[in-house]
C-alpha positions in Angstrom: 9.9 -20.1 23.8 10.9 -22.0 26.7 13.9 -21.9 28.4 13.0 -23.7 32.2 16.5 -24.4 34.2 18.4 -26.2 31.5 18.8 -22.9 29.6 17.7 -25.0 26.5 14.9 -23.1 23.9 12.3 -24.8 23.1 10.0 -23.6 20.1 6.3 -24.5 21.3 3.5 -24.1 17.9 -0.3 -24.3 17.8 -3.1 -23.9 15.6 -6.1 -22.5 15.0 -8.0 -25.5 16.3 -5.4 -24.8 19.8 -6.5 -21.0 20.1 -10.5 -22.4 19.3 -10.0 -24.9 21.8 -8.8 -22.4 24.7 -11.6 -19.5 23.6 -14.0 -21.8 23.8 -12.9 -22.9 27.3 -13.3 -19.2 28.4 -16.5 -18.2 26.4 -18.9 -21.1 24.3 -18.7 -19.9 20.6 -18.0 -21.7 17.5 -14.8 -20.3 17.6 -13.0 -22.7 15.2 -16.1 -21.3 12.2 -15.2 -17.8 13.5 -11.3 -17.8 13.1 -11.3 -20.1 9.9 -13.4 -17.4 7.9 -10.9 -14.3 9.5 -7.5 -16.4 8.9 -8.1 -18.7 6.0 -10.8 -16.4 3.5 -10.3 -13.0 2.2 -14.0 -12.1 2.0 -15.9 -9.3 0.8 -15.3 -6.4 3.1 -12.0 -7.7 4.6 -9.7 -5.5 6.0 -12.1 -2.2 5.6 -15.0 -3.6 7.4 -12.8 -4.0 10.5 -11.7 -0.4 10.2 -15.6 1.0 9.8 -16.3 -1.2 13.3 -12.4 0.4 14.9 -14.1 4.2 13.5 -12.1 5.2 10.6 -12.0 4.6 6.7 -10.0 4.5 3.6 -10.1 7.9 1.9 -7.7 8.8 -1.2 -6.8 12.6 -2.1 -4.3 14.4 -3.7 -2.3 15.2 -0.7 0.9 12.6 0.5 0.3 10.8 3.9 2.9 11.7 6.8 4.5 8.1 5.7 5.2 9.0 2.1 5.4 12.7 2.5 8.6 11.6 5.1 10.2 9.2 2.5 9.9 12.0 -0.6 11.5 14.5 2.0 14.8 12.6 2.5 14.7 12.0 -1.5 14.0 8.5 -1.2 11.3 7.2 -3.4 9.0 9.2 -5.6 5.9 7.6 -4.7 2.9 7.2 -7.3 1.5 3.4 -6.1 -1.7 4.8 -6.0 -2.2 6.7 -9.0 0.1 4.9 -11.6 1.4 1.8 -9.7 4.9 3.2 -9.7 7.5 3.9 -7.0 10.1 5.6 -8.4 14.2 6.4 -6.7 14.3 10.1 -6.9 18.2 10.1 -7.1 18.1 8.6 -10.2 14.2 7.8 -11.5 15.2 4.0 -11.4 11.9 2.2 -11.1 11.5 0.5 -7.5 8.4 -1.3 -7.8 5.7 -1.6 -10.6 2.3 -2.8 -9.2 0.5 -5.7 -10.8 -1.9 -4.9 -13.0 -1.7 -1.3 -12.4 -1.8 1.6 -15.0 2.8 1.7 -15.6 2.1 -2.3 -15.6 -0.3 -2.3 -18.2 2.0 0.5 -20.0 5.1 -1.9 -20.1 7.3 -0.2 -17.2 9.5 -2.8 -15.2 11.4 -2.8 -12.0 14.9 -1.6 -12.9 14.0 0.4 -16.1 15.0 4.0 -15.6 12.3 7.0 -16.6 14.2 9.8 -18.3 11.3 12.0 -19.4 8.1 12.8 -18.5 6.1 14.6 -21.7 9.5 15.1 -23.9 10.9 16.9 -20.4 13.5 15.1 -17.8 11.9 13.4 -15.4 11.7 14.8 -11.9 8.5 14.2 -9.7 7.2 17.8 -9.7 6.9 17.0 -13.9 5.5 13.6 -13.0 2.5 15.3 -10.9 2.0 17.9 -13.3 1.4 15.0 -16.1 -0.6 13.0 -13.6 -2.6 16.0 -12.8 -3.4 17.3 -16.6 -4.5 14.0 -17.8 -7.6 14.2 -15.7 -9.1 16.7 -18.3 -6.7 15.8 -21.4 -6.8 13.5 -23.9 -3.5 12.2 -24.7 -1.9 9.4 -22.1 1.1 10.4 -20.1 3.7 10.0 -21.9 7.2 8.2 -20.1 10.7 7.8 -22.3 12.1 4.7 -20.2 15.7 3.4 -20.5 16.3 -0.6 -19.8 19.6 -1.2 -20.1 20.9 0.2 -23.9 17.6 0.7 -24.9 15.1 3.3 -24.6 11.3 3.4 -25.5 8.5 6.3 -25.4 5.3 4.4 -23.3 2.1 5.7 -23.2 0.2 5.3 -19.5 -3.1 5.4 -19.6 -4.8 6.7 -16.3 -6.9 9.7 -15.6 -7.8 9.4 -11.8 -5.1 12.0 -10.7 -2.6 11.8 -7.7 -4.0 9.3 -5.2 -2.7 8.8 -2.0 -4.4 6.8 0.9 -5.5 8.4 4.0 -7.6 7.0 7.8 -10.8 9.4 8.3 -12.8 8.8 11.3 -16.5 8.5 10.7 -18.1 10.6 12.7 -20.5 9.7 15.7 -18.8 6.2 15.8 -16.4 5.2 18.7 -12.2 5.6 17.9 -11.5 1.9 18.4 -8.3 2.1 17.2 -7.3 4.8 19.7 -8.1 2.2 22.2 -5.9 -0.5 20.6 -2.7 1.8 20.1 -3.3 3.5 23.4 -0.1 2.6 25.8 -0.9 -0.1 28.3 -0.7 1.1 31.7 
């Protein structure tokens, strides 16, 4: 933006073939080839690759990160995205958000439907985990009773990889890149 003495705003754009232009004016590259196949592809590798060359990776285990541990604290959300593909409102176990193509979508559960039990018991997340956790070494699906509007239906989830939730690890021996990045300018 641009105000200059007139105190008018002017909106300035560029593209990629601008910011190529002006890297290439500072150091000879192809730049344009470079920040086509980061902006416009989605490429094997992309985002993860990046982290491994910042010195961290994706891990999963069963233990909340500080982010969803902090929103199932104040009782917001009931968070199984990674295991089932299901965020759930703990006040009421509305459904929040089902993930595409994810175990609850396969299942049938919608945004907005409401899960009342978890194995023929209310639902509350503790019961949820305990479900999520068993079917790793039992046969039968977790079962979910689900009320959508008047109705109500028993669905069957199928899923056996247990509570899942994402996680940075730094890999040792490398340099903490992203350290550098966050680090406060000084």
């Amino acid at each position: 933006f641009s105000g200059g003495s007139t105190g008018k705003v002017e909106t300035r754009t560029y593209t990629v073939d601008d910011v190529a232009g002006a890297l290439q004016t500072v150091q000879p590259h192809d730049w344009a080839a470079f920040l086509r196949q980061r902006v416009d592809s989605h490429g094997p590798g992309a985002p993860m690759e990046g982290l491994a060359r910042a010195g961290w990776k994706l891990v999963y285990n069963e233990q909340p990160n500080t982010a969803i541990a902090a929103a199932e604290g104040d009782q917001e959300f009931d968070d199984f995205s990674y295991s089932l593909g299901l965020k759930i409102a703990s006040a009421d176990g509305k459904v929040d958000a089902v993930l595409w193509n994810s175990p609850a979508y396969l299942a049938g559960l919608a945004k907005d439907m409401t899960v009342v039990a978890v194995s023929g018991m209310a639902y509350d997340a503790d019961r949820m985990k305990r479900a999520i956790t068993a079917a790793k070494t039992t046969e039968p699906a977790i079962e979910l009773l689900v009320r959508q509007g008047d109705a109500y239906r028993t669905l069957q989830v199928e899923y056996r990889g247990g509570l899942r939730y994402p996680h940075l690890q730094r890999i040792a021996g490398t340099p903490d890149r992203l350290a550098q990045l966050l680090a406060p300018k000084r």
